[in-house]
MARZA-571526 format. One record per residue: x, y, z of N, C-alpha, C in turn. Coordinates in steps of 0.001 Angstrom, whole numbers, plus 500000, padded with zeros to 6 digits. Layout:
XYZXYZXYZ/...
***
This chain:
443894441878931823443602441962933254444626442896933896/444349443738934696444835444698935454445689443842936279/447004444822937280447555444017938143446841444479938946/446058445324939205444933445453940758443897444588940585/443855443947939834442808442947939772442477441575940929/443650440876941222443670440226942724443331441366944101/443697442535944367443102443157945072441819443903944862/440998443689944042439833444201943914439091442994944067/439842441824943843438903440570943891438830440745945781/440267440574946346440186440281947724438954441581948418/439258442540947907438187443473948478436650443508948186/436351442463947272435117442375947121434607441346947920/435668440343948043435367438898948993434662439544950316/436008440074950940435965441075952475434522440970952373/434063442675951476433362443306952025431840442261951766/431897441231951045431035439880950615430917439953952390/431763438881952535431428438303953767431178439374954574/431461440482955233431016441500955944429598441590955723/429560441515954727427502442036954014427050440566954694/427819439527954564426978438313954971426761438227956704/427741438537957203427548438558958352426736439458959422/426744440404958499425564441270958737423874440933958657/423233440381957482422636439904957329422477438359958458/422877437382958535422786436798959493422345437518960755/422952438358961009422760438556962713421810439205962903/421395440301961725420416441269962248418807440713962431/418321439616962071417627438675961953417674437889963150/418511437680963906418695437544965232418220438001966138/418928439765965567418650440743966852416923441158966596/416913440781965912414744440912965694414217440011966105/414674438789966058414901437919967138414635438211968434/415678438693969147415581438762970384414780440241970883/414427441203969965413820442353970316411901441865969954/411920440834969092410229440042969751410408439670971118/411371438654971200411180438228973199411245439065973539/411884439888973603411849441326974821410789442142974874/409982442282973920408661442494973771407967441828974765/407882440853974831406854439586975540406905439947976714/408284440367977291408627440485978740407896441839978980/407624441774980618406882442887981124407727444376981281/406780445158981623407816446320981907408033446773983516/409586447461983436410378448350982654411049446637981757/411638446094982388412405444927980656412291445159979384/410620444981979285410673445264977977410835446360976765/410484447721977571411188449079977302412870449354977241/413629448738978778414945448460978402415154447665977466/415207446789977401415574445764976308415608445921975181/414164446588974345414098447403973155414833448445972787/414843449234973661415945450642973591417482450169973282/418141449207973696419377448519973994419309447989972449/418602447030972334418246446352970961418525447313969683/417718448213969728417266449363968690418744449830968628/419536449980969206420518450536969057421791449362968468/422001448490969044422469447396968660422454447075966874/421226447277966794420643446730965283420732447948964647/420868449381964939421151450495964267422636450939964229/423298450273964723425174450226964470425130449275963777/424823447654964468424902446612962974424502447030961452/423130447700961514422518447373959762423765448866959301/423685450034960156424420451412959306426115451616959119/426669451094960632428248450660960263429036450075959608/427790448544959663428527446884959006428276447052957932/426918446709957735425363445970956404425612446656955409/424961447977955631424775448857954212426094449575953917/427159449967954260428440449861953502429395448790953140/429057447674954222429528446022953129428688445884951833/427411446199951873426880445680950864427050447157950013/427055448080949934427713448763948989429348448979948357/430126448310949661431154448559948902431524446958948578/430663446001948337430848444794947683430528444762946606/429386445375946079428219445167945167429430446738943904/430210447922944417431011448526943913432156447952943093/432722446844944146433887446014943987433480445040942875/432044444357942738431413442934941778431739444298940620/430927445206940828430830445722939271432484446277938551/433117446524939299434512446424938666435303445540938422/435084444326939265435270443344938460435085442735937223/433386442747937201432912443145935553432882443900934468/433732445262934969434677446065934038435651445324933677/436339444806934295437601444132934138437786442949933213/436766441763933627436112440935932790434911440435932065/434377441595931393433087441737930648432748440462930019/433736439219929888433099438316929413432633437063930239/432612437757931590431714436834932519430362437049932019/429747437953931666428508438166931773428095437412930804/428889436744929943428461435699928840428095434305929489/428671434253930660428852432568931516427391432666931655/426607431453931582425539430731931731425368431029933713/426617430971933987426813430424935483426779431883936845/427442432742935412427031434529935759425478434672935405/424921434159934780423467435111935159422812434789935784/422775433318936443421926432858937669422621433294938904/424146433270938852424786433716939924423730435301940017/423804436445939116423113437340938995421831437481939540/421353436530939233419596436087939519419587436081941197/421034435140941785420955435137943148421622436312944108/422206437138943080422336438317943847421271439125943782/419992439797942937419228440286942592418699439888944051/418368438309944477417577438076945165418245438427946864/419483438674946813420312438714948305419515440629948418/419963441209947316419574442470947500418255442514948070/416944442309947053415367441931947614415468441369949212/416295440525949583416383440089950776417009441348951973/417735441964951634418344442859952577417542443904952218/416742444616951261415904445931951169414464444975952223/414647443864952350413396443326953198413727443831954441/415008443375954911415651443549956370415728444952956669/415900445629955530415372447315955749414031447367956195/413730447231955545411838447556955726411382446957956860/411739445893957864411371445119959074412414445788959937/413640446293959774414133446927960598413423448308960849/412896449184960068412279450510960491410923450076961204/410447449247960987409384448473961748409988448194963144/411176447837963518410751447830964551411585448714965320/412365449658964608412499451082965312411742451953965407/410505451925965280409353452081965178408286451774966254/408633450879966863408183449468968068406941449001967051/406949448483965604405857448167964784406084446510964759/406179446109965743406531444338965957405214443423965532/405567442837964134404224442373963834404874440926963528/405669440456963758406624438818963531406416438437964749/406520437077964626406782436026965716408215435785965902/408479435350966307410121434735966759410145433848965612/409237432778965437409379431877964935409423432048963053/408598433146962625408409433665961479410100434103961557/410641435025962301411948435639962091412919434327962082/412819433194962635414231432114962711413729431603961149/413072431590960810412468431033959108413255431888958049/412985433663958526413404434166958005414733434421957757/415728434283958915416867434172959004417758433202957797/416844432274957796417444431427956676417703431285955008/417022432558954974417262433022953627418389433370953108/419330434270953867420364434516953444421418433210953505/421151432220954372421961431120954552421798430455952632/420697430349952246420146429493951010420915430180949925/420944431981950245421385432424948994422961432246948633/423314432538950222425208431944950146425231430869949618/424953429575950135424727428557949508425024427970947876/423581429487947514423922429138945991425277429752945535/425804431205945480426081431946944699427566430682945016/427975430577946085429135430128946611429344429092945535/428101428127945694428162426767944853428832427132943280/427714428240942741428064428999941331429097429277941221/430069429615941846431361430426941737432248429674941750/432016428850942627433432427570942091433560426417941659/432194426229941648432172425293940314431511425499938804/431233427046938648430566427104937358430067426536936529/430365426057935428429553425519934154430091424168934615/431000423086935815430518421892935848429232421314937216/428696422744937396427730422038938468426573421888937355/426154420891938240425063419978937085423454420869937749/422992421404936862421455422527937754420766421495938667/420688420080937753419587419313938353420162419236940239/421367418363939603422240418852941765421911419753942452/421978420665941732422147422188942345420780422487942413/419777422028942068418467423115942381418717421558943770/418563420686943392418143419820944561418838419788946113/420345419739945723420814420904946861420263421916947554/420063422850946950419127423901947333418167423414948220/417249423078947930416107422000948302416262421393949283/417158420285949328417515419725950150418064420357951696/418513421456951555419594422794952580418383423302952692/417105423734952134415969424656952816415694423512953473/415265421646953159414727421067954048415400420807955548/416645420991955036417401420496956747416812421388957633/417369422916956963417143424161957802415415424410958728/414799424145957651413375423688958025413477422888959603/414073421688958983414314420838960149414458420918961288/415554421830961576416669422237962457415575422992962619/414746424110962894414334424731963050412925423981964049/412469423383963517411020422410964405412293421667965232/412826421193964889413587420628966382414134421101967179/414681422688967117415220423626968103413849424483968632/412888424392968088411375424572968253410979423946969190/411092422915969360410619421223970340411777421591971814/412750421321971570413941421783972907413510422603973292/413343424267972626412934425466973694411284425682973899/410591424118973551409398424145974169409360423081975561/410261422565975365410388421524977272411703422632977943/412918423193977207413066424196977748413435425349978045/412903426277978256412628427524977411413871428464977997/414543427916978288416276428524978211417373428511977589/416856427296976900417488426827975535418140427893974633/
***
């Protein structure tokens, strides 16, 4: 092991969570650029324009160079220690990064949609959607520090269990901003 090896770890964490926080929000701001839709005009022309821009500094400043210079940082790590890729616990971890990526080339493809003004989501489809990236942290996090003693059966049901809350939370913050819609 290298002695740059603790700083390539810390710089992969960083730019981890940077990519995560990115993801969270921009799902938001699509979010709030459907309501602003709804609203009449000029609002809803301002609002979009404001938005569009908002979400085009978030996904090009934050998103897509956290998630490239994280996904740079994982693979030198795995230069470093090639015999992760033997861990049982590395290839599903793998499996759930495969799927964070698929998830953010999604948030691409719905973001040019709606720089575009191609608004074909509901609010409610987008707070569903939002929660994907919550499920995938979830896992990889779980994978990583407890490796080969998390038990799958826990862990898929975990899983499971964290989509049902979220579910949850979701029809019940559904119900509040239907008595009231300021919520």
């Amino acid at each position: 092991m290298t002695e740059y090896y603790n700083y390539i770890k810390a710089l992969h964490l960083i730019f981890v969570i940077t990519w995560f926080a990115g993801l969270f929000y921009i799902p938001r701001l699509f979010i709030y650029h459907i309501e602003a839709w709804q609203k009449p005009s000029p609002d809803k022309e301002i609002l979009s324009e404001q938005l569009k821009l908002m979400t085009k500094r978030l996904w090009y400043i934050i998103t897509w160079p956290s998630a490239v210079l994280a996904t740079i940082f994982a693979i030198w790590l795995l230069v470093l220690q090639p015999g992760w890729l033997q861990q049982p616990w590395m290839h599903i971890k793998l499996g759930f990064v495969a799927l964070l990526i698929a998830y953010h080339l999604r948030n691409q493809w719905i973001f040019n949609k709606f720089q575009n003004d191609d608004i074909r989501f509901t609010s409610n489809y987008m707070r569903l959607w939002n929660e994907g990236a919550t499920i995938i942290l979830f896992a990889i996090v779980f994978l990583v520090i407890l490796k080969s003693t998390f038990s799958w059966v826990f862990g898929v049901m975990g899983i499971i269990g964290l989509g049902i809350l979220l579910m949850l939370g979701i029809k019940l913050y559904k119900r509040i901003r239907k008595k009231n819609p300021n919520a």
